[in-house]
N, C-alpha and C positions, 0 to 999 in steps of 0.2 A: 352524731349519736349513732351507735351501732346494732345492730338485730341479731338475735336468734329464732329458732323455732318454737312454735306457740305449745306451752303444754295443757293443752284440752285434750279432750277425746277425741275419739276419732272421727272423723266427717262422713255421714251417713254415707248409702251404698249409691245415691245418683251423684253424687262427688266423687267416689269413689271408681266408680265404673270405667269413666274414659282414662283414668292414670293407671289401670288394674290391667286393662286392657294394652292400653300400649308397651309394654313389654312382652307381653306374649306376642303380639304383634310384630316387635320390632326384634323376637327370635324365630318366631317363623321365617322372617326374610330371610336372614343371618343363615339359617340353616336352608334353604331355597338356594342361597347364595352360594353357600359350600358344596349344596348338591350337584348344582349345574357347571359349577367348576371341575366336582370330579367327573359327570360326566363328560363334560370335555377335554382333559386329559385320557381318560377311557378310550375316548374315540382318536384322541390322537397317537395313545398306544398302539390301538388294533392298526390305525393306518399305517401308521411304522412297521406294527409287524408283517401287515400283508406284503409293502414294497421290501421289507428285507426277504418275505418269500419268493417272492417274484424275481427278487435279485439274486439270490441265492442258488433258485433253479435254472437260473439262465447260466449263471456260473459253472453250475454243475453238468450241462449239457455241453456248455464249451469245452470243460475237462471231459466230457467223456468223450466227445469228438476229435479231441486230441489222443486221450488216450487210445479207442478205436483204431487210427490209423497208426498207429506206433505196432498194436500189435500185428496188423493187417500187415505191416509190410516185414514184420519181423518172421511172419508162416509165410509169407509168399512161397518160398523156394520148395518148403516141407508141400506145402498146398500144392504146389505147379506136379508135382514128383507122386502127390497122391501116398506123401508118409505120412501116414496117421498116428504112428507114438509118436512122431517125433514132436506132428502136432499138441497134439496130447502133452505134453512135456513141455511143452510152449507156454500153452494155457494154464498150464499149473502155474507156473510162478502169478497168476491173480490173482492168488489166494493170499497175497500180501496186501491187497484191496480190500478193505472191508467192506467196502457198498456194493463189489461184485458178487451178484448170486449165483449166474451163471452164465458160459460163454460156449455157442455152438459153430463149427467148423463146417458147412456145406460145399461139396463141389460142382463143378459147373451144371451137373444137371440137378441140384438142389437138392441131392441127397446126404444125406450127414456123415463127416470124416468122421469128425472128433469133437469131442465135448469135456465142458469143466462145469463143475458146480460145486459150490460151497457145501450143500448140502446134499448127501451119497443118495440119502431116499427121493431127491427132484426126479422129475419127470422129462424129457427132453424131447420136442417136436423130433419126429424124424426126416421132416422135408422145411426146405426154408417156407412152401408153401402153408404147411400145415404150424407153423410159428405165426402165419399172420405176416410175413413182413417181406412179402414178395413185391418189387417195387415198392419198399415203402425205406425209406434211410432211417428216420425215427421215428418215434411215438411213447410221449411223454405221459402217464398216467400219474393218479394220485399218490400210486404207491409201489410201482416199479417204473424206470427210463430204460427203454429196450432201442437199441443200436443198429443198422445193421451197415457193414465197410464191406462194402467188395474188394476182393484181393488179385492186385495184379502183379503182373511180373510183364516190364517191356511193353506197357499200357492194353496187355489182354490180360482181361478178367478170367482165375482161375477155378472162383467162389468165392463165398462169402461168408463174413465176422458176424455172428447176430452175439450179441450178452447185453445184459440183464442188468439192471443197478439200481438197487432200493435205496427209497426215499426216506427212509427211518432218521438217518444220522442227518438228515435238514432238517425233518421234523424235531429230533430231538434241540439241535440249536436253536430252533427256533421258539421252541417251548424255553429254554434257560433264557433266550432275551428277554423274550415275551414275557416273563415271571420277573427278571431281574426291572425291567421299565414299569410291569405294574409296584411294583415293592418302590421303587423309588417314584413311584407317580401319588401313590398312600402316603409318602413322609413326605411328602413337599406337600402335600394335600392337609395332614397335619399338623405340619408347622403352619400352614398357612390357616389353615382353623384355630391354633393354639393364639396365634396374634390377630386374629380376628375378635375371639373373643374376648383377649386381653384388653385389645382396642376398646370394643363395644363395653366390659366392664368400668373403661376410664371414664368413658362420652357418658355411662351412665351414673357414676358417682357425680361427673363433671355437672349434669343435670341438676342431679338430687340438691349436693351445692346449692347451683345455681337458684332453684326450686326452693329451697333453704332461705338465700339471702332474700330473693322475691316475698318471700311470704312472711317475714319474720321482723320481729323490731329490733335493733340493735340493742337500745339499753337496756332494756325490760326481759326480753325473749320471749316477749311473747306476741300473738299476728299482728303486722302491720295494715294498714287499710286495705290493701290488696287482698291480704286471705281474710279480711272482715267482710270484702264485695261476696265474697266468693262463697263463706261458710253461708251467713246470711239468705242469700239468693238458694245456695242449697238449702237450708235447714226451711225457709217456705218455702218453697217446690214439696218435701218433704211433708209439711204440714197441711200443703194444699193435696194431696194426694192421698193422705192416711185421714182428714179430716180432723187433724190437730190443732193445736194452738204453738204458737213461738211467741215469747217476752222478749225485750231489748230494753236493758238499762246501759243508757247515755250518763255517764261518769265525769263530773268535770270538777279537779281540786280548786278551792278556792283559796285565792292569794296566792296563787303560787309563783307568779309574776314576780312578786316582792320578793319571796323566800329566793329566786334563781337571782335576782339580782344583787342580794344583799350578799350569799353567799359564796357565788359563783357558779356557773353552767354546770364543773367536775362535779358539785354538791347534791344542783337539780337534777344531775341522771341518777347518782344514789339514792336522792330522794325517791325519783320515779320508780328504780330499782325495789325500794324499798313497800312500795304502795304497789306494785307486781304483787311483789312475794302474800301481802297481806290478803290483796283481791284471793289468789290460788287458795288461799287459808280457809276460804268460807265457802267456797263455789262447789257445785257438782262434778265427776266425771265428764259428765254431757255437756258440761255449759264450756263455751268458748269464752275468753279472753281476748281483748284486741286495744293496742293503742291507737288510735288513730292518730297520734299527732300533738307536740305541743304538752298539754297535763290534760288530756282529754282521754278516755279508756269508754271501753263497751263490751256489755257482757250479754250475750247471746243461750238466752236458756230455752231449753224443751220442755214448753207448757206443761204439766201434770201437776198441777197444782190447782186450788181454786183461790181468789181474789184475796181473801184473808191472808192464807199462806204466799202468796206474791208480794201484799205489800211487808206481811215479816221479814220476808224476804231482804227484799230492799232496804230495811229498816238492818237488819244485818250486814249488809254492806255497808252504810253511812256508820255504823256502832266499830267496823275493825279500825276505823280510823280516831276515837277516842284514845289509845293511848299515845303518847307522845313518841314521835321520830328522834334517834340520835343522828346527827349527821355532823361531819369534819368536827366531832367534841362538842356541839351542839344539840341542846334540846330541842326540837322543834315540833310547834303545834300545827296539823293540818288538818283540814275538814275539807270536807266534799258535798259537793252538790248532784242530784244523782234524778232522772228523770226515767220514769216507764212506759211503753207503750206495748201493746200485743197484736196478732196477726190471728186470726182476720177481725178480732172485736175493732179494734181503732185504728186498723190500716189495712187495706187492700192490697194493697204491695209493697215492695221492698224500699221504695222513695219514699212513699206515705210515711210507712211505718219507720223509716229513720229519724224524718220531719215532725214527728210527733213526738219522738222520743227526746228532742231535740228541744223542742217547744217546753215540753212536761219539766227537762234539766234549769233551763232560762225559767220560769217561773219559780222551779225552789229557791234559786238565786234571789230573783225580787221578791220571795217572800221571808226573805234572810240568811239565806244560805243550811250547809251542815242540815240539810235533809232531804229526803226521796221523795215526789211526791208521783202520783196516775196521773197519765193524760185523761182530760176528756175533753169532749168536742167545744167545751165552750173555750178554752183553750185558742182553740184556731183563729176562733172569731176575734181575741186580743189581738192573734198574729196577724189577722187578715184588718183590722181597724187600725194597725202600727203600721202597717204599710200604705193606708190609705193616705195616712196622717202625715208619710212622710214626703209620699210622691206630692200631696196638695201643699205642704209647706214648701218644697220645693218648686213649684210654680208660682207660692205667692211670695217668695221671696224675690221671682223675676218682677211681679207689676204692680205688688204691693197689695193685689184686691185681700179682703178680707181683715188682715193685718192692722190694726191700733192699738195707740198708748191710753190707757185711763191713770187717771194724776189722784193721788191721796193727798191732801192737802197737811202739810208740818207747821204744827201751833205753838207759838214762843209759849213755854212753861207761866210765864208769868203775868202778860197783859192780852193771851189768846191772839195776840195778832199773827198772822201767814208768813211762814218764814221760808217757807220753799213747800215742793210736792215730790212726793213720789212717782218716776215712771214705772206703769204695771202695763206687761203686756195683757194684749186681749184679742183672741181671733174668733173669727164668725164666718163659718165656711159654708159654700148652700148645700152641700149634701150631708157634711158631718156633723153641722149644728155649731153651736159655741165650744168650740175646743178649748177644755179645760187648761189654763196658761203651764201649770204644772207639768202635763199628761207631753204638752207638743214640745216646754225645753227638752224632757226627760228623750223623745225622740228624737229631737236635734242633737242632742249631746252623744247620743248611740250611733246616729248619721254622718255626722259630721256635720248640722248645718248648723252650730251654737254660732260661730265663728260670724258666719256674712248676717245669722239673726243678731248677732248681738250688736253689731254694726249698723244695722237696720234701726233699731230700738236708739241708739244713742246717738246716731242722726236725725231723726225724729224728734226725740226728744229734745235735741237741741235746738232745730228747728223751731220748733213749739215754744222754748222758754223763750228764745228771741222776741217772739211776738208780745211776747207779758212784758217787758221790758219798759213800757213808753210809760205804768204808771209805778216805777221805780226797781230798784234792783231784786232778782227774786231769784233763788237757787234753783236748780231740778239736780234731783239725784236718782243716779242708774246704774244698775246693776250687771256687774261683769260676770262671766263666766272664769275657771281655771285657763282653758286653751285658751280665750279671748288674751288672756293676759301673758299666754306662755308665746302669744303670734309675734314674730320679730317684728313685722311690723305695725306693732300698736301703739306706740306713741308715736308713729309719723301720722296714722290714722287718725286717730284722736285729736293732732293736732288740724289736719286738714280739713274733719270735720266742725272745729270751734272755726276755724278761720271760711271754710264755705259757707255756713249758715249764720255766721256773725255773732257770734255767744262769745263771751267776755268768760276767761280760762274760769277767774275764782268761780264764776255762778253756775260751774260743773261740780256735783259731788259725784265721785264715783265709790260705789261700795265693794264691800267685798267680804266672802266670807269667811269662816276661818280656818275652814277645809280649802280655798282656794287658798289663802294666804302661805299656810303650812306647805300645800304641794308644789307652792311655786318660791320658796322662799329665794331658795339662792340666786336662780334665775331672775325672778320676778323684782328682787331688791332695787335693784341700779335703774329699772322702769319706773317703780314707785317714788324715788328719790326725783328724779327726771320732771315726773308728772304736776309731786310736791313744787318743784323750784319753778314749773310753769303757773304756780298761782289755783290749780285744780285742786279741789279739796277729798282726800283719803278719807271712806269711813269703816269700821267694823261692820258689814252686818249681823244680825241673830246672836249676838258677843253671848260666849254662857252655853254653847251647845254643841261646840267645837271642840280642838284640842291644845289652843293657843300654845306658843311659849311665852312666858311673859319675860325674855332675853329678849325675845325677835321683838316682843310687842314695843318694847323701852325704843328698840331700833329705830323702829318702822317710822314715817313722817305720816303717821295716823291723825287724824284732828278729830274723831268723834267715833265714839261709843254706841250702839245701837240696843238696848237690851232685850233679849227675844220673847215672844210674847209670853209663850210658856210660863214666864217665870212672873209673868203682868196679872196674869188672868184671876191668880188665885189669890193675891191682893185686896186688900191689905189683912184677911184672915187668915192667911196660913203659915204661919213662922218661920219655914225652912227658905220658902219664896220672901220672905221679908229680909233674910238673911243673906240670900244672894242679890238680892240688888241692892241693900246697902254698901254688900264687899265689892260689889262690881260700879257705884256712886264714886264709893270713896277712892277705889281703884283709878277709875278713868281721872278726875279730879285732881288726884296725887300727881299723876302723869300731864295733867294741863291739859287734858281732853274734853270736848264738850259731851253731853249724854239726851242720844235719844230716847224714849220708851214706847215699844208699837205695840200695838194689839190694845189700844186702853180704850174699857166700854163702857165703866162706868164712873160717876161722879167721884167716887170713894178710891177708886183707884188713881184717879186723876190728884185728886187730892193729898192721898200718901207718897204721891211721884214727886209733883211739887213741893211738900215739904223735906224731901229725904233731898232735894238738891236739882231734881232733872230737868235740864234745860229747853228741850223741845220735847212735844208730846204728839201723836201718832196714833187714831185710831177710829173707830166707829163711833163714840160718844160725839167726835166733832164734826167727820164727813164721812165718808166711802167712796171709795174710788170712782172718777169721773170722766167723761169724753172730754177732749179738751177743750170745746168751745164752752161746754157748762163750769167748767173751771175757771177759764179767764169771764166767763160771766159772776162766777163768785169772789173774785178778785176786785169787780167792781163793784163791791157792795161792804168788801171785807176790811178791815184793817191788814196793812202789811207792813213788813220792816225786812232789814238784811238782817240773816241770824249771822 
């Protein structure tokens, strides 16, 4: 089965907060990340551009040091001779240099021959002294390279080259790198931003997704247990904080087990599908929706109501489900079962108040389904006495304490003599009292423990008739459960137990009823047949309050008819009870069945039983159920026969 996203409202602001939060979060970094990136490209530009300064003016000092002696030796002669235009004329052709400002001529006593300058209005030292660069070859500034070659002829010096060469045309290269590396240091900067936050765009769809399937139910679409923890737990924090109330209706369809199975799984998600759509139909804004699982749903509302309008409420939920489902061309009828609880009236926190809600759903159940009812605290106390009941059954089924059969005694119809007894459990536990036999199968069968009781019960009881046996033959009849009978192996059991405790097959009746018969038919057939051909005798019980088929019942290797009291009681004054045990006389009868009648308590009913035909008779008028040793004490007092 597959999920979507739940469509409620929105989950208040403390759910809110940490998912609001991390995205700003997670673009703060993102943008930290691209910051510290550009600046470190920044910084690796400036470092490039300093070493291509550094390199560049190193360059340019080489050149002019070459250049320098070229011209130094090209005025030597003019220099040696003290021709000053001719110098002059020399120097001119710099002016194809652009970085030359200007070039001065001094002779051996450091007064100036000849001068060039790019610019007519420069100014010109007129001693090499007063240029600054007496003993000095170079000196490199920020923004002129000053030179000075002494000029020889025949390795005597006859003066000296000082010029000039500005810095501008480095600087200006260096400024076109420096702009062209930042330009390209910004586009890789973002592109790399641009896939960045492509990236982070994808991781965060990929989330949301993700965030998506986590939270959502596949069939329904709407939250699954995870955003049910989650709303939940928010919406009390919520309520404990504003001093509100929060409701929680626990939703559970009933029968839907059958409908998935009859129909097919494709059928059950449309179904559930369909009972989504309905729940959205009647719900608040505010209220959450949640499948938990299975045909189980919970609906999460924001208290503002008062107890009146909750249980309308709720009574509006169990009413959407009154029209009939279509599913694969079928009509389909479903009800639901629907329990309430609130926070902080009947739960203190978020476990409580599930557990109660949970509690409130299982009681509309056992009190017949198709309705909502409130928890309240008396509530628990069932839940906390079914648990008591189940952990002690489970112990007394290891050592037996507490545990016995009391025997009803079965009266031939005709001459009152004992034709066999009924085994009835009966427990007596020291803290819980006499547990009602009813109240503990009804927990064994929710537990699992019908199975090893019911085993219990019909070893026992066989046990027991053995001993009745010495003053003639005498049946016990006992009563099986469904599972008992769906256990693969129960007729090896069965047999094991007639053969350990020494009981003769025929003097077993085992009953049954006709809700177990029905649910185990197919299954169940080939054991009953089995049991038959061992001599064990098959009976109906409660026949009349069931859903028989009477195909299966013609089948079945049935030898007696049981008729349930219900129908005993109101005998022989009530005409419609007259009417079904004649058709149920005549019935078993037609069929070669024998007929029991239980529940019989008075003379007149005994009387109309025996003459309508019934075989054996069953009830308070003749005994009430007994411990076994006061039974076989009645046995010695009684008339008995085989029926």
């Amino acid at each position: 089965m597959t999920k979507k996203m739940p469509s409620h409202g929105p989950a208040p602001s403390p759910a809110q907060g940490p998912d609001a939060e991390q995205p700003r979060l997670s673009s703060r970094l993102v943008a930290t990340g691209i910051l510290a990136a550009g600046l470190a490209l920044l910084t690796v530009v400036l470092a490039l551009t300093g070493l291509d300064y550094w390199s560049t003016r190193q360059s340019m000092l080489q050149d002019s040091r070459v250049e320098a002696a070229i011209v130094a030796d090209n005025i030597s002669a003019a220099v040696m001779f003290r021709d000053a235009n001719t110098v002059s004329e020399m120097l001119a052709a710099l002016k194809s240099s652009p970085m030359v400002l200007a070039a001065d001529v001094y002779d051996r006593q450091g007064l100036r021959l000849a001068d060039y300058a790019r610019d007519p209005e420069a100014q010109h030292p007129d001693t090499l002294s007063a240029a600054g660069m007496e003993g000095v070859a170079e000196r490199a500034g920020l923004r002129v390279l000053e030179i000075a070659r002494p000029v020889e002829v025949g390795g005597t010096a006859w003066g000296t080259l000082y010029f000039r060469k500005s810095m501008s045309a480095v600087y200006t290269r260096l400024a076109i790198r420096f702009i062209s590396a930042l330009l390209i240091a910004l586009c890789v900067m973002a592109l790399a931003a641009a896939m960045v936050l492509r990236s982070q765009a994808a991781v965060r769809n990929a989330e949301n997704r993700l965030h998506a399937l986590a939270h959502t139910d596949a069939v329904t679409g709407t939250g699954n247990r995870h955003a049910f923890n989650e709303r939940l737990a928010a919406e009390i924090e919520r309520a404990r904080s504003l001093g509100s109330r929060v409701a929680l209706v626990y939703i559970d369809l009933d029968n839907f087990k059958t409908l998935n199975d009859t129909f097919g799984h494709a059928a059950g998600d449309g179904l559930l599908r369909q009972v989504a759509r309905r729940l959205q139909s009647v719900v608040r804004g505010t209220d959450t929706i949640s499948r938990l699982g299975g045909d189980e749903f919970a609906l999460i509302l924001r208290l503002d109501m008062d107890d009146t309008a909750l249980n309308s409420y709720g009574q509006r939920i169990v009413g959407v489900f009154r029209p009939t489902f279509t599913e694969v061309g079928q009509q389909v009828t479903v009800t639901c079962s629907a329990g309430i609880a609130t926070f902080p009236d009947d739960a203190a926190d978020m476990d409580s108040l599930v557990s109660n809600a949970d509690t409130a759903m299982y009681r509309a159940k056992d009190m017949g389904k198709n309705r909502c009812v409130r928890f309240d605290a008396s509530m628990n106390q069932a839940v906390v006495r079914r648990q008591a009941i189940e952990h002690a059954l489970r112990a007394a089924l290891q050592t037996s304490e507490g545990l016995a059969l009391h025997y009803q005694p079965l009266y031939a119809a005709t001459d009152k003599a004992v034709v066999g007894a009924e085994a009835l459990l009966r427990w007596t536990h020291a803290e819980l009292g006499n547990v009602p036999p009813l109240e503990a199968v009804m927990v064994a069968e929710d537990c699992g423990l019908i199975v090893p009781l019911g085993y219990w019960v019909m070893r026992t009881a066989c046990r027991d008739a053995a001993r009745w046996q010495a003053g003639g033959p005498l049946r016990v009849s006992v009563n099986i459960s469904a599972r008992q009978l769906g256990d693969p192996q129960f007729l090896e059991r069965v047999m094991d137990i007639l053969r350990e405790e020494g009981l003769p097959a025929h003097l077993l009746e085992i009953e049954l009823t006709e809700t177990v018969l029905m649910d185990n038919m197919e299954a169940g057939a080939h054991t009953l047949h089995r049991l038959s051909q061992l001599g064990i005798h098959l009976a109906i019980d409660d026949f009349g309050t069931g859903y028989s088929s009477l195909a299966y019942l013609r089948q079945l290797p049935m030898r007696r008819l049981k008729i349930d009291r219900s129908f005993v009681k109101d005998l022989p004054g009530h005409e419609h009870s007259r009417t079904i045990v004649n058709a149920i006389v005549a019935l078993a009868h037609g069929l070669g069945l024998h007929i029991t009648a239980e529940g019989v308590e008075t003379p007149e009913q005994a009387d109309y039983l025996v003459r309508q035909g019934c075989d054996v008779l069953q009830g308070y008028l003749f005994a009430k159920p007994m411990p076994g040793q006061q039974f076989q004490a009645l046995l010695a007092d009684a008339p008995r026969r085989a029926a």
